[in-house]
N, C-alpha and C positions, 0 to 999 in steps of 0.2 A: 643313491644319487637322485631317484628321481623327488625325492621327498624335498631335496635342498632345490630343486628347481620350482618343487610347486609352493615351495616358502617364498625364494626370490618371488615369484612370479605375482604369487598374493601381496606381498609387500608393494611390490612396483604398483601393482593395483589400487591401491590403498591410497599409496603418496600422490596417485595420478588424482585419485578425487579428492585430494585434500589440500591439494595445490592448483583450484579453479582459478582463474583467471580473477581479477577485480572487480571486473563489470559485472559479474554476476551477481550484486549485491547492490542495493539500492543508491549507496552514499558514492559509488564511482561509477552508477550508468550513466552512461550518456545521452540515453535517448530520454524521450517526457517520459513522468510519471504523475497518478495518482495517487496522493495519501487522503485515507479520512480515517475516521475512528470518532469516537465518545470518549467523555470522562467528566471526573470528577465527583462530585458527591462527599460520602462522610469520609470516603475512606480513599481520593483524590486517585482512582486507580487510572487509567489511560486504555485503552485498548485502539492500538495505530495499525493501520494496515496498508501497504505501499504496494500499487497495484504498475508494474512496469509494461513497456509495450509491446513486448514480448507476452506477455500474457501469467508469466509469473506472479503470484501473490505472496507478498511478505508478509509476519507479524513481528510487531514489536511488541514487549508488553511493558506495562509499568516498572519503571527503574532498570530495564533493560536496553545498555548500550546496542545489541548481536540482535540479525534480521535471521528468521525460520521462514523457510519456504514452507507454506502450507497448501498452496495447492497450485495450478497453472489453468487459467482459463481458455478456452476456446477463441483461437484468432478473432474469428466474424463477430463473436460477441465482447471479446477486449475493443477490436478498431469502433466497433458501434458504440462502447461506450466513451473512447476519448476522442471520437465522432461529436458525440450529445452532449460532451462538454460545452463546444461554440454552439450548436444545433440550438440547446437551449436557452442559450446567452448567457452559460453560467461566467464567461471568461468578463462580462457586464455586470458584475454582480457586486457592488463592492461594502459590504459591510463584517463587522467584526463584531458580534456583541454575545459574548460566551457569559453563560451564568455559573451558576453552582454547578449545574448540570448543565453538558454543551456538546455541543456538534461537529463536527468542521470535513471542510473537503477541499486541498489545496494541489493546485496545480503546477507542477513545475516542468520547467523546460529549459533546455542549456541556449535556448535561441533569447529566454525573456525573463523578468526578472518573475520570483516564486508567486502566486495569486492565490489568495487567502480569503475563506468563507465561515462563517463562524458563529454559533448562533447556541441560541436555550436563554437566553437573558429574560427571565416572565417579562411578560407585558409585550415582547416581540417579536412579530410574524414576520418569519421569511418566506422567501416565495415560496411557490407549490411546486416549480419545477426543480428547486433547490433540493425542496424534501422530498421529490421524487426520484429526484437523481440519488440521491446519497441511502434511501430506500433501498434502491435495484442493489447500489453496492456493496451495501451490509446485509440485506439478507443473500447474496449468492456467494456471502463466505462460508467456508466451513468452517468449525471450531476445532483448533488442533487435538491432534489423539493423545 
């Protein structure tokens, strides 16, 4: 008897985390998020990553519809960075010129329409606080296991 109870039990467990809410996934949060990532090149790969304000970090990868939670950042250093978004006047920033090889950090928010940054085109300097912003956020990802 007790075996059928710690099967129920594991079961219920089971369906309990597999049945999260909606919001836990990028495409029905509600609050702002961060996406950047790289791509392109020979082999047009993508690497997206959807930074929410919860402090959650998503991956997408190339040809992949389904977001991996790959790690959850520290509050004080998520609000500092969607802080340094206006701080740096990235929400001012408005160009789009992606090359072979390209950059981007777009911002969205369910209050404003999506704000898009975009750059690698030779010949084209973006700003510095542009490339420093999107620095801090690609290197404090981790790469999935």
């Amino acid at each position: 008897m007790h075996k059928y109870h710690f099967n129920t039990f594991l079961f219920l467990l089971i369906l309990g985390f597999s049945c999260r809410s909606s919001k836990d996934f990028p495409a029905n949060y509600s609050e702002d998020q961060i996406h950047f990532g790289q791509g392109g090149g020979f082999s047009g790969i993508v690497t997206h990553y959807t930074l929410l304000e919860d402090g959650r970090l998503f991956q997408k990868e190339y040809r992949d519809t389904t977001y991996t939670l790959v790690d959850t950042w520290a509050p004080d250093f998520t609000a500092q960075m969607f802080n340094n978004y206006e701080l740096l006047g990235l929400d001012k920033v408005n160009y789009y010129e992606p090359g072979d090889l390209y950059y981007f950090i777009e911002y969205h928010s369910p209050k404003k329409e999506i704000h898009r940054i975009g750059w690698g085109r030779p010949g084209f300097t973006p700003d510095d606080n542009v490339v420093k912003f999107y620095n801090l956020l690609y290197k404090s990802t981790k790469p999935k296991q």
